[in-house]
C-alpha positions in Angstrom: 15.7 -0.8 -63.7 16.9 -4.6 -64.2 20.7 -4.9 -63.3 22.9 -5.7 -66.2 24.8 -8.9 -66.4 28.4 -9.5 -67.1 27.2 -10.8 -70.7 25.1 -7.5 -71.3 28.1 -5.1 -69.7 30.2 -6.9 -72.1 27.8 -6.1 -75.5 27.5 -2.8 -74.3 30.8 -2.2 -74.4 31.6 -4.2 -77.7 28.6 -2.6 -79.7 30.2 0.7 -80.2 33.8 -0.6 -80.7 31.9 -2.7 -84.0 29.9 0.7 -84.7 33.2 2.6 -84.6 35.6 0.4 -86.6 32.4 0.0 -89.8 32.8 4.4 -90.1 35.9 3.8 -90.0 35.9 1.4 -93.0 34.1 3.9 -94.9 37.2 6.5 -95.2 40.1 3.8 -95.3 38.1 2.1 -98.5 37.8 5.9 -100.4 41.1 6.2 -99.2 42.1 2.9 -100.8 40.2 4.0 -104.2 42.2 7.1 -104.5 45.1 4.9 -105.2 49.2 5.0 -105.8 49.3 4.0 -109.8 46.7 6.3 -110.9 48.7 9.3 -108.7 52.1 8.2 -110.1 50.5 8.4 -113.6 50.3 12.1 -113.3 52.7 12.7 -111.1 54.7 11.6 -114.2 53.3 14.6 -116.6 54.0 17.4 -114.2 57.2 18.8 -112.9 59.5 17.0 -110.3 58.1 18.8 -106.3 54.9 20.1 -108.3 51.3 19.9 -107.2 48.5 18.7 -109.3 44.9 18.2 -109.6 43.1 16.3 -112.5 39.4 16.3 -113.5 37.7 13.3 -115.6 34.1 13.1 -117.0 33.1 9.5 -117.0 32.3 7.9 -120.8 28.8 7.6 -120.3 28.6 11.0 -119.9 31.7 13.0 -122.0 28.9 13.6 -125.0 26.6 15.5 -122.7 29.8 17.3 -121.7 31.4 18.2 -124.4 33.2 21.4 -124.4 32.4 21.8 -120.5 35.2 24.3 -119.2 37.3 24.4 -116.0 38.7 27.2 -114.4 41.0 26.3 -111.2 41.5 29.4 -109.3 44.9 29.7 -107.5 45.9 32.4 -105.1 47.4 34.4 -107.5 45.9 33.4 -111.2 43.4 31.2 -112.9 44.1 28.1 -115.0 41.4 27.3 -117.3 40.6 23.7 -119.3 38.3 22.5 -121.4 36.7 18.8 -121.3 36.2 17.1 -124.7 35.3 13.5 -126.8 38.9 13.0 -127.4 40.1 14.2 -123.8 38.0 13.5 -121.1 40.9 14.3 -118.0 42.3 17.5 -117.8 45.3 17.9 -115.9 46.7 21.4 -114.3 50.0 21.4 -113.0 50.4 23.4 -110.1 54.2 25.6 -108.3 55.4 24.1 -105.0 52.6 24.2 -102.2 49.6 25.4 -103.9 46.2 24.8 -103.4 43.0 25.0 -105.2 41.2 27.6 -103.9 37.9 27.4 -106.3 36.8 25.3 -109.1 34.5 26.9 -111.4 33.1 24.2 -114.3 30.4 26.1 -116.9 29.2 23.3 -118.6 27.4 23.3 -122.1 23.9 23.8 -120.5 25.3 27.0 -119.3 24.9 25.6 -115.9 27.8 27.0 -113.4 29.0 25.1 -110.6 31.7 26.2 -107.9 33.5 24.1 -105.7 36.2 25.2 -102.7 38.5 23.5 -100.9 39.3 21.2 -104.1 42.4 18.2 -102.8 45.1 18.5 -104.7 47.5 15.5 -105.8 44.1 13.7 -106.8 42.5 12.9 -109.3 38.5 14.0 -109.3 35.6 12.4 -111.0 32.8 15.4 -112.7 29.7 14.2 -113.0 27.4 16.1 -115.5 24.9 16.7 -111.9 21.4 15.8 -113.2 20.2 16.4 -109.5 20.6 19.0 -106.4 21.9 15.6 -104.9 24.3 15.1 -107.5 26.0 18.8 -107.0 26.1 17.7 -103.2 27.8 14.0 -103.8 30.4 16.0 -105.8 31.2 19.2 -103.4 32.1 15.8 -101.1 33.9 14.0 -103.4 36.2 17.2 -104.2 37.0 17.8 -100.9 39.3 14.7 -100.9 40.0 11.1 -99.1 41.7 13.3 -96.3 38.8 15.3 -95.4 36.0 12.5 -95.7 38.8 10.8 -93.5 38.8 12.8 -90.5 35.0 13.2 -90.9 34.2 9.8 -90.6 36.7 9.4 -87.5 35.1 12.2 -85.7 31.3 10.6 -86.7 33.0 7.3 -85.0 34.9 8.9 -82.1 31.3 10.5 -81.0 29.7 6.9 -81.2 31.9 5.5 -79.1 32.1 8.1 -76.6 28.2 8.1 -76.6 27.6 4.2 -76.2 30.1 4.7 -73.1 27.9 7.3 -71.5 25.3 5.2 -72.1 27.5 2.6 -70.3 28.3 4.6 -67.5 24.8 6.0 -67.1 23.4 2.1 -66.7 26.5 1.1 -64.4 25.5 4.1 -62.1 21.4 3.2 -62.1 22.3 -0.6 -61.4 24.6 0.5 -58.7 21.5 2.6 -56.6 19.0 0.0 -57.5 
């Protein structure tokens, strides 16, 4: 094995700092799209300490959805909505401290699609899922900023503590060659 230089120990360490901080931008940007004014917007139609959750077809595809309901289950009872032309958000105000365990949406298909571990205090874009990798690009834009968050940080944390056994590995060969 070829002994690294100064220049090369150097990249190697550098490369998975750059790695790292580019997953990282990934969560901080969805975080940064989940936004303070559109929060404050609903914050403003429910109760004062109250949790929320909103759900909003996009335009191009509210005809398509028409009539498509929602049914947010709680811990203790089930609030149900119903997507239309006119209203394309639907907004359930939720007590102190709950959370969404389930979200069930039946849409005008018939089609039934179940989600867990819905964020709450967000607002949620449903898309009509044309595809088995549309249903999967919604379960993980449900889950929230938060989650995708600490996802991302753990995919980055695991680079970086790979590209530094890496390191180590090649500082140990150079060192008995």
């Amino acid at each position: 094995m070829l002994p690294l230089s100064s220049r090369q120990r150097l990249l190697l360490f550098i490369l998975p700092l750059v790695v790292a901080a580019l997953l990282l931008w990934i969560p901080v940007r969805d975080a940064l799209e989940v936004g303070l004014p559109e929060a404050e917007r609903y914050v403003a139609d429910v109760p004062e300490g109250h949790n929320w959750v909103a759900f909003t077809v996009p335009v191009d595809d509210v005809y398509a959805t028409d009539g498509a309901a929602l049914a947010v289950t709680l811990e203790f009872e089930t609030l149900e909505g119903q997507v239309s032309a006119a209203n394309r958000t639907v907004l359930f105000d939720l007590e102190e401290n709950e959370a969404v365990h389930e979200l069930t949406v039946l849409w005008p298909d018939g089609r039934e699609q179940r989600f867990t571990n819905v964020a709450v205090n967000e607002r949620h874009e449903l898309l009509y899922p044309k595809t088995v990798n549309d249903a999967l690009a919604m379960q993980w834009a449900l889950r929230g900023a938060f989650f995708r968050f600490w996802i991302w940080v753990i995919a980055a944390a695991v680079a970086v503590l790979f590209a530094l056994r890496v390191l180590s590995w090649a500082q140990s060969n150079e060192a008995h060659t």
